[in-house]
TORMI-676415 format. One record per residue: residue number from 1; x, y, z of N, C-alpha, C in turn. Coordinates in steps of 0.1 Angstrom, whole numbers. Each point is the difference from the previous one (the first is absolute). Layout:
% TORMI-676415
NUM  X  Y  Z  X  Y  Z  X  Y  Z
...
% end
This chain:
% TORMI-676415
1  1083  1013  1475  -4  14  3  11  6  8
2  4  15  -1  6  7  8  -2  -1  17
3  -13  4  0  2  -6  14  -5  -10  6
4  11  -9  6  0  -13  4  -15  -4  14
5  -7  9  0  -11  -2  11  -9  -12  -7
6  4  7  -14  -13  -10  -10  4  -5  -10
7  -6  -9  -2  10  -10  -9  -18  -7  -12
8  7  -3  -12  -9  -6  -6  2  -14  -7
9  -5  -11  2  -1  -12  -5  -12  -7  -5
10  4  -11  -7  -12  -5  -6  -10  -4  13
11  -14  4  -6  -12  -10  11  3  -15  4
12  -1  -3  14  -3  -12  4  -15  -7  2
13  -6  -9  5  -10  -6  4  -5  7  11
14  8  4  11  1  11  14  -4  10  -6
15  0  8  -10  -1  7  0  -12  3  -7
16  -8  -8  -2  -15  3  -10  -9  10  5
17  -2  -7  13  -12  6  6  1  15  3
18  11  6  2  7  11  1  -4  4  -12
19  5  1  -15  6  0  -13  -14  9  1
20  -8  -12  1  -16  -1  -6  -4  12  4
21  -4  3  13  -3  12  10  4  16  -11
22  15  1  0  5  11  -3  -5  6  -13
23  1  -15  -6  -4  7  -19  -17  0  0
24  -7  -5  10  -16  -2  0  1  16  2
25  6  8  9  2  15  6  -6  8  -14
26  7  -6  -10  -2  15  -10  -14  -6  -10
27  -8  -8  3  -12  -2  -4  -9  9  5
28  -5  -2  -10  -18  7  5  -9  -11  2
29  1  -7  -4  -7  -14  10  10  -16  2
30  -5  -7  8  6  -10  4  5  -6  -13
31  12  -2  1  4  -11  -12  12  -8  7
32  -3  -7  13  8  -7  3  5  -19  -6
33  -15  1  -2  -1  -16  -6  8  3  -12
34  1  8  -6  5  2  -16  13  1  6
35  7  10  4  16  4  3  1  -18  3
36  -1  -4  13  4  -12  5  1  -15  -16
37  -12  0  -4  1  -9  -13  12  7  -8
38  3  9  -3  13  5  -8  13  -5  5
39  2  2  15  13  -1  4  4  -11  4
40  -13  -11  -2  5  -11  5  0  -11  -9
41  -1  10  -18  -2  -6  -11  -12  -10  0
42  -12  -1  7  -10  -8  -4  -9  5  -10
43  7  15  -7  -11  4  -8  5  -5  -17
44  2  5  -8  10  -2  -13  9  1  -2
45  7  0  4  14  -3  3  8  8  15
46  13  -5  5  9  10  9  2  11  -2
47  0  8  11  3  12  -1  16  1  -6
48  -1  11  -8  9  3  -8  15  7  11
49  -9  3  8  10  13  13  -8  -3  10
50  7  -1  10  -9  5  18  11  2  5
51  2  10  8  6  4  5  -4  2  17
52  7  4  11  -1  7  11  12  10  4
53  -4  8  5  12  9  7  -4  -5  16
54  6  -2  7  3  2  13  8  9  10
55  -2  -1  12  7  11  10  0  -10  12
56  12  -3  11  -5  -7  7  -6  -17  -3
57  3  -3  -11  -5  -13  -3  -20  3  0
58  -9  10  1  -11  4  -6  -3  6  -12
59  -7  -7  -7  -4  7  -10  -7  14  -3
60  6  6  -6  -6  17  2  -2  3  -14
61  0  -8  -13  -3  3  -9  1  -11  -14
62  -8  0  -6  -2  -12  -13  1  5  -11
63  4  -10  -12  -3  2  -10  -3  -13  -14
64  -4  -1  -3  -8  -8  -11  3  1  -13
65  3  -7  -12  -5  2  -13  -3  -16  -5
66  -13  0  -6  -7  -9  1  -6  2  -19
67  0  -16  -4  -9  -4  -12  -18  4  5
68  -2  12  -10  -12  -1  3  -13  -12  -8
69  -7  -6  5  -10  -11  -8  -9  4  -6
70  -4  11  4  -13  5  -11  4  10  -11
71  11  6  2  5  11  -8  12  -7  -9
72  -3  -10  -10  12  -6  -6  11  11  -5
73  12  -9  2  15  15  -4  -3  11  9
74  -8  -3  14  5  12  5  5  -7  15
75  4  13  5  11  -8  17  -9  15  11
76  -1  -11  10  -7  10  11  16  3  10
77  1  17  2  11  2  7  -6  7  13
78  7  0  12  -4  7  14  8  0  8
79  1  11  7  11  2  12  -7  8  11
80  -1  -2  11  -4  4  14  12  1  11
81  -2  10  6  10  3  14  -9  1  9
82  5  -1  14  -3  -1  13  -2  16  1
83  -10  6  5  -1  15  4  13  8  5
84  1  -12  12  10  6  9  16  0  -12
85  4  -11  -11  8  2  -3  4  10  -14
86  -15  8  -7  2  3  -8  8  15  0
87  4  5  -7  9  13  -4  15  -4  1
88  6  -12  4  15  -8  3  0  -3  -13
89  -1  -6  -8  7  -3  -11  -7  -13  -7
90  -9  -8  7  -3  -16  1  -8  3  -12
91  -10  8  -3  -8  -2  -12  13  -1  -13
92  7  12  3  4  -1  -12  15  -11  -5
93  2  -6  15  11  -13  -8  -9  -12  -2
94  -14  1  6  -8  -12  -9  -3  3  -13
95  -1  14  -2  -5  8  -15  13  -9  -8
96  13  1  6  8  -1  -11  1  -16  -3
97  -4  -10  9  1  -13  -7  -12  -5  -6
98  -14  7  4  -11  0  -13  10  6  -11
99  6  11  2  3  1  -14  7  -4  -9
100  9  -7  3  7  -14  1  -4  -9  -4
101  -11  -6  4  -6  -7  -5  -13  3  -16
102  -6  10  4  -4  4  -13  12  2  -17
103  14  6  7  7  -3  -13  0  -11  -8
104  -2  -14  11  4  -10  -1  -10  -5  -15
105  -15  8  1  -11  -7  -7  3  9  -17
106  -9  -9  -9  0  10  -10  -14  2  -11
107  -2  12  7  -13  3  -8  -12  -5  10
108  -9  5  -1  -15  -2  11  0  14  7
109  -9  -2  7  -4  9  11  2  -1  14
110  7  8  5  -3  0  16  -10  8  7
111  -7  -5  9  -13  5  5  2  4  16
112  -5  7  7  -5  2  13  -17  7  4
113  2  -2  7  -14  8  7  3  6  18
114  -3  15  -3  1  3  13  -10  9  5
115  -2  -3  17  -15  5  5  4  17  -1
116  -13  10  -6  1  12  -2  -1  10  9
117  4  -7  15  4  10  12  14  -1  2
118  10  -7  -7  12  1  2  9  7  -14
119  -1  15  3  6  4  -11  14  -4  -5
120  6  -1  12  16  -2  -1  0  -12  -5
121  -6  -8  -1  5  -15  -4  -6  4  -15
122  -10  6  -5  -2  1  -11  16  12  -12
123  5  5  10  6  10  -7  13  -11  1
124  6  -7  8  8  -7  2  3  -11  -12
125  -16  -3  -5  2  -15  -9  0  10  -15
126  -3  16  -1  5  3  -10  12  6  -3
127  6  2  13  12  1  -4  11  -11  -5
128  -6  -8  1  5  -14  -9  -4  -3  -10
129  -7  8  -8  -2  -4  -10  -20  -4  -6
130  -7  -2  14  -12  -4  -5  -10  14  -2
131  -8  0  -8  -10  10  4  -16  -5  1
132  -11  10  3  -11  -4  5  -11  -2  -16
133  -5  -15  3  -10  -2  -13  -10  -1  3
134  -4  -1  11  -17  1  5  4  3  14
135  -15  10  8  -4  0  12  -15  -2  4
136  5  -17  6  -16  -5  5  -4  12  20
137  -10  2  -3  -7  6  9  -4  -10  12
138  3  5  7  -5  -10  14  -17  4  11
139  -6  -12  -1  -13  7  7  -3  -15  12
140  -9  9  9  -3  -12  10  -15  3  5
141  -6  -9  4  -15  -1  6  1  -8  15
142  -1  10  8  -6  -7  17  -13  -8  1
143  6  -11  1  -14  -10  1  -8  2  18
144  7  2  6  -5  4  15  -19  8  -4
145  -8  -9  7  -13  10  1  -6  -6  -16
146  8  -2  -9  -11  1  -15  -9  -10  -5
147  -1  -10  9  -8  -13  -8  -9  7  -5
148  -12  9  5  -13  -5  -5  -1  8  -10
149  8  16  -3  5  6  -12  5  -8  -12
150  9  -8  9  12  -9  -10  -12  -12  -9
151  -8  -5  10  -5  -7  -10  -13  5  -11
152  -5  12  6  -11  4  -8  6  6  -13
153  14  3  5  6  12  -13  8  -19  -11
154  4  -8  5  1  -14  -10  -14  -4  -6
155  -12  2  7  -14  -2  -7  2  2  -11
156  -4  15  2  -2  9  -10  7  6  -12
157  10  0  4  13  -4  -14  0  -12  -9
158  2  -11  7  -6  -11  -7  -10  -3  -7
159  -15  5  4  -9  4  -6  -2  7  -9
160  8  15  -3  -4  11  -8  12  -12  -15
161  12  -5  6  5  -2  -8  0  -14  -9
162  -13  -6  9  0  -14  -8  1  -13  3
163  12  0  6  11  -10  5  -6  -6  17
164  3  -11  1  4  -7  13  15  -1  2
165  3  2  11  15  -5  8  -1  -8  12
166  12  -15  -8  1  -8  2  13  -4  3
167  4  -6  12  16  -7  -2  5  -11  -8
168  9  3  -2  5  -16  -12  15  -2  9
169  5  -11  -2  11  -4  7  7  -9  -10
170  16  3  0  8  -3  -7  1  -16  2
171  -5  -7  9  -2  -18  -3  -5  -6  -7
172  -11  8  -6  -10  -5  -6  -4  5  -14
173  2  19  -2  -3  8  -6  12  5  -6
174  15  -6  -3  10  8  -4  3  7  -16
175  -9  -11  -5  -1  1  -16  -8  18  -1
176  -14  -2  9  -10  7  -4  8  18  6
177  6  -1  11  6  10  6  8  8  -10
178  9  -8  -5  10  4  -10  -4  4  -9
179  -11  -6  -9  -9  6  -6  -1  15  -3
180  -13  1  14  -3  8  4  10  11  1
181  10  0  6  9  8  4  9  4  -12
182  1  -9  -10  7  8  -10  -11  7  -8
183  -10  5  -4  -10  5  -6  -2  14  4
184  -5  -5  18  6  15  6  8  8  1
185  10  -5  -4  15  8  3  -1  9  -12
186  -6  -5  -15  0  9  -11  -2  13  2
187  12  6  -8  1  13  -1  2  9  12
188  7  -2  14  0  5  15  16  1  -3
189  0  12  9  12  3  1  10  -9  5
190  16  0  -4  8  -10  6  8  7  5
191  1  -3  17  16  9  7  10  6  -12
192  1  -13  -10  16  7  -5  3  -4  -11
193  -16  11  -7  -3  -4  -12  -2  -8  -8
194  -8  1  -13  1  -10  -7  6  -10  -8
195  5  -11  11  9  -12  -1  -10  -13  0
196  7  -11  -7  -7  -10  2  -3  -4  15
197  -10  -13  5  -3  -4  12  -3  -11  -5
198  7  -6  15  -4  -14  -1  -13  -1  12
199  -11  -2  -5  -8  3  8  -2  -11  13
200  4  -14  -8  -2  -12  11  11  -1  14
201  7  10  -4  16  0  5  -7  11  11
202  -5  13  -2  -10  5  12  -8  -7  8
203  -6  -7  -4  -12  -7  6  8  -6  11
204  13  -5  -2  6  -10  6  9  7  10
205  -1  12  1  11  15  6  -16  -2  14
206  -10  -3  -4  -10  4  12  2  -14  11
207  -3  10  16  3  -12  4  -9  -15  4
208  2  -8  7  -10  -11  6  -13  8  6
209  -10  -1  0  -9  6  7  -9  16  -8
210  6  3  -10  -3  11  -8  -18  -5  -5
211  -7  12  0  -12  -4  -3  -6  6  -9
212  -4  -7  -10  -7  3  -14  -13  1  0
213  -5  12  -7  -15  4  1  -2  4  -14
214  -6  -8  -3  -11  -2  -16  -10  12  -3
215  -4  5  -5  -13  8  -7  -5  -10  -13
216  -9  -5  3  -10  -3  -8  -9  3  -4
217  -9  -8  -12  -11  6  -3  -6  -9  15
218  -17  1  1  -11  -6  8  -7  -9  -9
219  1  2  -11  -8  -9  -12  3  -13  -2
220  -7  -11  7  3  -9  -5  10  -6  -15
221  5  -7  -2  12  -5  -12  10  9  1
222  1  10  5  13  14  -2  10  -10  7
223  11  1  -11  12  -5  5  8  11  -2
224  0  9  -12  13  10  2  -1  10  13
225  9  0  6  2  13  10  3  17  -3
226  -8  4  5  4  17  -3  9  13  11
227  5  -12  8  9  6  6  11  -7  13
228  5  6  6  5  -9  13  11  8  8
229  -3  1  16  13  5  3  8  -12  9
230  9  5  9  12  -9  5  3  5  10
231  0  -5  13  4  4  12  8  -11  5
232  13  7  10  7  -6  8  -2  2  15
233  -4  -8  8  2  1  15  9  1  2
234  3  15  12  14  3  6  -3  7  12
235  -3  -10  8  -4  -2  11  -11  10  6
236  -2  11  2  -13  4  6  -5  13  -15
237  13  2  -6  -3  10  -10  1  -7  -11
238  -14  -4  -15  5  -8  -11  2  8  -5
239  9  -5  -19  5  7  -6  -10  -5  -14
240  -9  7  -3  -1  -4  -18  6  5  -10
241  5  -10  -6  9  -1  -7  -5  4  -14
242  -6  -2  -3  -5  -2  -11  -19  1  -7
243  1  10  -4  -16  2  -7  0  7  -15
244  -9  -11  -6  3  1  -18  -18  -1  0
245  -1  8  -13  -16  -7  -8  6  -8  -13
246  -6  -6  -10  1  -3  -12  -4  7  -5
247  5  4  -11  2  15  -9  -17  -5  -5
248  -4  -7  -3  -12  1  -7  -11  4  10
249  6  2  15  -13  3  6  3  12  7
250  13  5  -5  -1  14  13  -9  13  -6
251  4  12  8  -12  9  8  -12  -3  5
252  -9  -13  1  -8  -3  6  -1  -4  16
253  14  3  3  0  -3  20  5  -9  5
254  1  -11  -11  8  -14  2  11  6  13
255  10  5  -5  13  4  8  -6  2  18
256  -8  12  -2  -4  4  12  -8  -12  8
257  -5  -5  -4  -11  -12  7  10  -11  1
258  8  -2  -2  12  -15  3  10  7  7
259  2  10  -1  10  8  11  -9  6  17
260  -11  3  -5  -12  -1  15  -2  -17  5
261  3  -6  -4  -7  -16  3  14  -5  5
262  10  7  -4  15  -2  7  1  5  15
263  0  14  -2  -4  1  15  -9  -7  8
264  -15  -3  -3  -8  -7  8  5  -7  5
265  7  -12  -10  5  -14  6  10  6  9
266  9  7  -6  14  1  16  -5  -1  12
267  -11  15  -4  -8  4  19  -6  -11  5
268  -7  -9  -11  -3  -13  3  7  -12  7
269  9  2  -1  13  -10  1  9  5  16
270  -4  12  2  8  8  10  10  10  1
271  -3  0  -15  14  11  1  -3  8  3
272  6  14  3  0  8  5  3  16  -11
273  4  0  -11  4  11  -10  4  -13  -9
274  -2  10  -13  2  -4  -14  8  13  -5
275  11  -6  -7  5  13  -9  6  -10  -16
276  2  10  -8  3  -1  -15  7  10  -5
277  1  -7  -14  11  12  -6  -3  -1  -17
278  -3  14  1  -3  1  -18  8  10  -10
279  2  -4  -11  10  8  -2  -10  12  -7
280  13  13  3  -10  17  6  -7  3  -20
281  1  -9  -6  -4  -1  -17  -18  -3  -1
282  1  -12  10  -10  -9  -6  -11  8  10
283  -5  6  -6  -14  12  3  -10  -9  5
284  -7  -10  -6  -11  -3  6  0  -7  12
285  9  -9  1  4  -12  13  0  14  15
286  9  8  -5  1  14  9  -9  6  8
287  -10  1  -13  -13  0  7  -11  -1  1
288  2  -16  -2  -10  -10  8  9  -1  15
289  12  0  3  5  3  12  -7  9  5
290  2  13  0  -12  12  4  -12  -2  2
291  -8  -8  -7  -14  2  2  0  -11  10
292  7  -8  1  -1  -10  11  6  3  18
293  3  14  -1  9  3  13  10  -1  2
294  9  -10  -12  13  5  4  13  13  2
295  5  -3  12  6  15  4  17  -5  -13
296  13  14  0  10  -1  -7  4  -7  12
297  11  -4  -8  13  -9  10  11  -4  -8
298  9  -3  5  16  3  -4  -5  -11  -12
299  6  4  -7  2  -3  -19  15  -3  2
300  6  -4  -13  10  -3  -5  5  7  -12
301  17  1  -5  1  0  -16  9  -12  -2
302  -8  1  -11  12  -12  -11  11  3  -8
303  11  -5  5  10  4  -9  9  -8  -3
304  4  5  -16  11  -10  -14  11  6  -3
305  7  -8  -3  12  1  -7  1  -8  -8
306  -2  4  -13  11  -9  -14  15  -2  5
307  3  -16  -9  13  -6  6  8  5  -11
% end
């Protein structure tokens, strides 16, 4: 770099925890377990690029290009600066050895996601080339005060819709989960379009402790499921991740009654807020959000580049 205050080299070990922090910055929810599995290659392979800029021997800015596992032939790219160091130049000499490195590949997709209160980082990653393929909407529900709402309004959804909710756990139940979970997924929007997925390769992106909630029938012999969502604890605020019906049972409430039974358990559990993210397409999930109380909250966009 021109000027010698800041300097950029490859990531060290020292430098993770840091790394992690900066590029977690431009999420709209936690994805530290994920960044960390990438850079330290325990995911599908090494990171392709990590970078750091420094000042002072601290890190003030990261950057990443990474094999994505669920998205085959495509590479996850990301760059984050320190507040205090952005408008100096640091985004854009990380910009230039992602870009460096993207020459390097040939053919696939490069992907990002960035949270939709930071416009400049979104106008920044198109000035290199990516543009916007979906914007998931961001919503959240204060559990403070709501049990006895919280649990009359899981009754009653579950009721109108059929189904019992139930936990299943990946020690025991990983066959049935997966299952489940690829069934639901039919026909739902994808961040960054319709590309193949490896679906088991997600399952495996969620972390230790993630919790699976079933919609069943109540009828005795029912083995197929009609729906399921996914939450992650992150510490007093969870995150669900994930809520699908099986196509053969939606408009009937399935969605809404396994995404109410999600909240219950959090508030149940102690958490304190629940939030999610739907992409601004998929109308009904939206609102069954609404009818259940949830308020807006910072969303995200997804964005591609062909290689």
């Amino acid at each position: 770099m021109s000027d010698q205050k800041y300097r950029i080299r490859p990531m060290v070990p020292q430098d993770l925890s840091r790394a992690v922090e900066l590029l977690n910055e431009t999420s709209a929810h936690d994805v530290r377990h994920v960044l960390l599995s990438e850079l330290t290659g325990d995911s599908a392979a090494a990171p392709l690029l990590a970078i750091v800029a420094t000042r002072a021997d601290a890190v003030v800015g990261a950057a990443k290009l990474t094999a994505d596992p669920v998205f085959p032939e495509t590479v996850s790219a990301l760059i984050s600066v320190d507040a205090g160091a952005r408008g100096l130049g640091v985004g854009s000499a990380l910009a230039e050895r992602v870009e460096a490195g993207l020459r390097l590949l040939r053919g696939g997709t490069a992907t990002c996601s960035i949270r939709d209160d930071l416009p400049r980082g979104r106008a920044f990653a198109e000035r290199h080339g990516f543009t916007v393929a979906h914007h998931s909407l961001g919503f959240r529900f204060d559990l403070t005060g709501s049990g006895y709402s919280l649990a009359a309004r899981a009754t009653e959804t579950a009721e109108r819709a059929g189904v019992r909710i139930r936990r299943a756990t990946m020690a025991s139940e990983e066959d049935l989960i997966l299952e489940c979970f690829t069934r639901c997924r039919i026909g739902l929007p994808l961040p960054y379009g319709n590309r193949p997925v490896d679906v088991r390769a997600r399952l495996l992106q969620f972390p230790p402790g993630s919790v699976y909630l079933l919609a069943d029938s109540p009828d005795a012999g029912s083995v197929r499921h009609k729906g399921m969502s996914i939450l992650i604890p992150q510490g007093r605020s969870w995150y669900v991740r994930f809520t699908g019906t099986d196509p053969d049972f939606r408009g009937r409430g399935v969605a809404t009654a396994v995404k109410a039974g999600s909240l219950l358990y959090a508030q149940r559990t102690g958490a304190e807020s629940v939030t999610t993210h739907n992409d601004e397409s998929n109308t009904p999930i939206i609102r069954a959000n609404k009818a259940l109380g949830m308020v807006p909250d910072v969303g995200y966009w997804s964005l591609l580049r062909d290689l």
